[in-house]
N, C-alpha and C positions, 0 to 999 in steps of 0.2 A: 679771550677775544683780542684781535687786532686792534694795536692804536689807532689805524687809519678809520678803523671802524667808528670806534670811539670819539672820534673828531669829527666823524659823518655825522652819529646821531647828535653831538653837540650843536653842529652847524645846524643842522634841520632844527632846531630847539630854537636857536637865534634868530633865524632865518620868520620864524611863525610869529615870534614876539616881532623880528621887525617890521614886519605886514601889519601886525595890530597898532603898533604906533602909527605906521602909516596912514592909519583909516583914521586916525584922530584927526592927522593932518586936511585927508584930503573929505573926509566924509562919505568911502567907501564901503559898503554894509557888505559887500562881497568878497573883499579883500579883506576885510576884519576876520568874517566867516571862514574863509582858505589859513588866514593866520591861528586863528586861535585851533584846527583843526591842524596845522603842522606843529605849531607848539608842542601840543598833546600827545600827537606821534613821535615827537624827538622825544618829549619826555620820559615816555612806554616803552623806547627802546634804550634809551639809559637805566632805566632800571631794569631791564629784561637783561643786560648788561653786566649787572652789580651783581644779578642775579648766578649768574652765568659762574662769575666768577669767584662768587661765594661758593658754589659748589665746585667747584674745580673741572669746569668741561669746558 
């Protein structure tokens, strides 16, 4: 897999956590909801990732 890639699904990881701090701040139930939901997908594709590359494709 691409570094670049690798740095996409990290961003999207960061990206979700920092939506969910966000909603502490502001008291956004919808923006928590979009966060914790991009979290999850950055996180499923870093592993889908590790995966990848444990098996050498």
């Amino acid at each position: 897999m691409s570094a670049a890639k690798k740095i996409a699904h990290r961003v999207e990881a960061v990206k979700g956590a920092a939506m969910k701090i966000a909603d502490r701040l502001t008291g956004n139930r919808r923006m928590r909801a979009r966060g914790r939901g991009a979290h999850a997908k950055g996180n499923i594709k870093q592993y889908g990732t590790k995966i990848k590359d444990a098996f050498g494709r």
